[in-house]
C-alpha positions as CSV (number, residue, x, y, z in Angstrom):
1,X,-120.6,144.8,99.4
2,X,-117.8,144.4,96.4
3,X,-116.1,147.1,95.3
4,X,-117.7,146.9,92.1
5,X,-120.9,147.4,93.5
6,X,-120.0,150.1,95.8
7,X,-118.9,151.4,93.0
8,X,-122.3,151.3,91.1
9,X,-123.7,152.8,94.1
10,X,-121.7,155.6,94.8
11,X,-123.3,158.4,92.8
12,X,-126.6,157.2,94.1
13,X,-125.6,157.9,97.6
14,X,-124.2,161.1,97.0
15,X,-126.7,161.9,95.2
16,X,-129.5,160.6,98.1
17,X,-126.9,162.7,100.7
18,X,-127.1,166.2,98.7
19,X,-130.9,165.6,99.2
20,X,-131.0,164.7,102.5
21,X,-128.6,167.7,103.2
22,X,-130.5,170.6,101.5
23,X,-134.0,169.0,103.0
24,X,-132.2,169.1,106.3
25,X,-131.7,172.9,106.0
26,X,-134.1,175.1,108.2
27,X,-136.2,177.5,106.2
28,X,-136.8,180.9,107.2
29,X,-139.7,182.9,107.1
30,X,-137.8,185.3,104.5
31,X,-137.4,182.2,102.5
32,X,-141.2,180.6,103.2
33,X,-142.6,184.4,101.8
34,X,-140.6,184.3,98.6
35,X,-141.3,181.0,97.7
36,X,-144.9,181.7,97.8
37,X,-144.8,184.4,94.8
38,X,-144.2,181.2,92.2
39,X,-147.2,178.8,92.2
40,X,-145.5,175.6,92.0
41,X,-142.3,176.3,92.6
42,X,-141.9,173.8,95.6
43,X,-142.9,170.5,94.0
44,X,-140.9,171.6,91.1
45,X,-138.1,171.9,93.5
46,X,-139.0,167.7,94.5
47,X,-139.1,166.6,91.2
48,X,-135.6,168.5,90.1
49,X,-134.0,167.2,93.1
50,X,-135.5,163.5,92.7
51,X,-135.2,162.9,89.4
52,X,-131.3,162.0,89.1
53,X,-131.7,160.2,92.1
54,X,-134.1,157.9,90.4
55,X,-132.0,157.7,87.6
56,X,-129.0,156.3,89.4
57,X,-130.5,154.1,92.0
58,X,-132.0,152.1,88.8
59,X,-128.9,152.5,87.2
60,X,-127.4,151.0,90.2
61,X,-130.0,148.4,90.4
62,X,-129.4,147.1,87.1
63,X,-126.0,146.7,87.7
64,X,-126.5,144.7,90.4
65,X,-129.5,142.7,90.0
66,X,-131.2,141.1,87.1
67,X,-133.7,143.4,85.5
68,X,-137.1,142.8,87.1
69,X,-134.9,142.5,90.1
70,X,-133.3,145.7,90.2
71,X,-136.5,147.6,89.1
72,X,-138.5,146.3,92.0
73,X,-134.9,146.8,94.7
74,X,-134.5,150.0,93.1
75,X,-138.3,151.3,93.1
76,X,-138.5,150.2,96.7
77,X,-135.5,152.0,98.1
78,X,-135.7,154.8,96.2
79,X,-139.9,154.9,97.4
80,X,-138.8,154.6,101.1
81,X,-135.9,156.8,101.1
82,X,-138.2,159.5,99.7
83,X,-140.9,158.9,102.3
84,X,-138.1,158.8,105.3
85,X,-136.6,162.3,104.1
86,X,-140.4,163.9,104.3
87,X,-140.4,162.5,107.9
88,X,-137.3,163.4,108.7
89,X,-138.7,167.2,108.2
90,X,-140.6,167.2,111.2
91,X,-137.7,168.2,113.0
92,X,-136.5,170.4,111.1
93,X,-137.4,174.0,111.9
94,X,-139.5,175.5,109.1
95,X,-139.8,172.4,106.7
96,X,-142.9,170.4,107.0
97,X,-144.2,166.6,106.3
98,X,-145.9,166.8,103.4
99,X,-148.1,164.0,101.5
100,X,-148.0,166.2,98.4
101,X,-144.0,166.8,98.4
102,X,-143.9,162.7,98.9
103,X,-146.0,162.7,95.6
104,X,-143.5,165.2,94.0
105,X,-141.0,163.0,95.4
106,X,-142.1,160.1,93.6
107,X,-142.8,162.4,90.2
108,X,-139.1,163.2,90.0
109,X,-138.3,159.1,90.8
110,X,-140.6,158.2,88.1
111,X,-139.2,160.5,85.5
112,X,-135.4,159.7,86.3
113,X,-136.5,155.7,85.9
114,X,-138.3,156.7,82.5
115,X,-134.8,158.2,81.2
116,X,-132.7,155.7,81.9
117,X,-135.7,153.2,80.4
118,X,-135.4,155.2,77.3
119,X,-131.3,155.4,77.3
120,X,-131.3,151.6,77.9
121,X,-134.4,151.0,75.0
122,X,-132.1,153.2,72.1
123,X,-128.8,151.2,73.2
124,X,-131.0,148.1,72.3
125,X,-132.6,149.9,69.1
126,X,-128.8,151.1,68.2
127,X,-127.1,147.6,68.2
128,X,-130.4,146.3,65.7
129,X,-129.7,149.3,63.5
């Protein structure tokens, strides 16, 4: 990989390790009893922590591939990573697999690819201005 494209990649993995670090934590039962008093609150949590991630994995996939290439590298990844850090949960004490926190997951991916869409679309809209 070229600098410059470890470069472009860089926040993506930090970001992607801060993830896999917190979802690596074990939760304890003093922990599992107050996250129950907010409805929600959980795939809220997903969608927080996925969101930039989704953001700069297609930001990194744009700089490193042509467009519809880089969506489709960086919806894959960014897909798989999310479904491999559920998984990984299994082993950690107090955290569970969970089909709906892969859907949360993918919420927050979706959201951060939407707002880098919409930066890219008004930076295209600014120059016909």
């Amino acid at each position: 990989m070229s600098k410059f494209m470890f470069k472009a990649w860089l926040p993506a993995i930090i970001c992607a390790l801060i993830i896999f670090i917190l979802t690596s934590m074990p939760k304890t039962r003093l922990y599992n009893d107050a996250e129950k008093k907010i409805p929600g609150e959980d795939k809220t949590e997903h969608v927080i922590a996925y969101a930039p991630l989704g953001f700069l994995v297609l930001r990194a996939g744009f700089k490193q591939f042509k467009r519809e290439t880089g969506f489709l590298v960086s919806l894959l990844s960014s897909f798989v990573y999310s479904g491999l850090d559920e998984l990984h949960q299994i082993i950690v004490p107090g955290r569970y697999c969970r089909f709906d926190d892969f859907l949360a997951n993918i919420l927050g991916l979706c959201i951060g690819f939407f707002l880098l869409l919409i930066i890219k679309r008004l930076e295209i809209l600014k120059g016909l201005l």
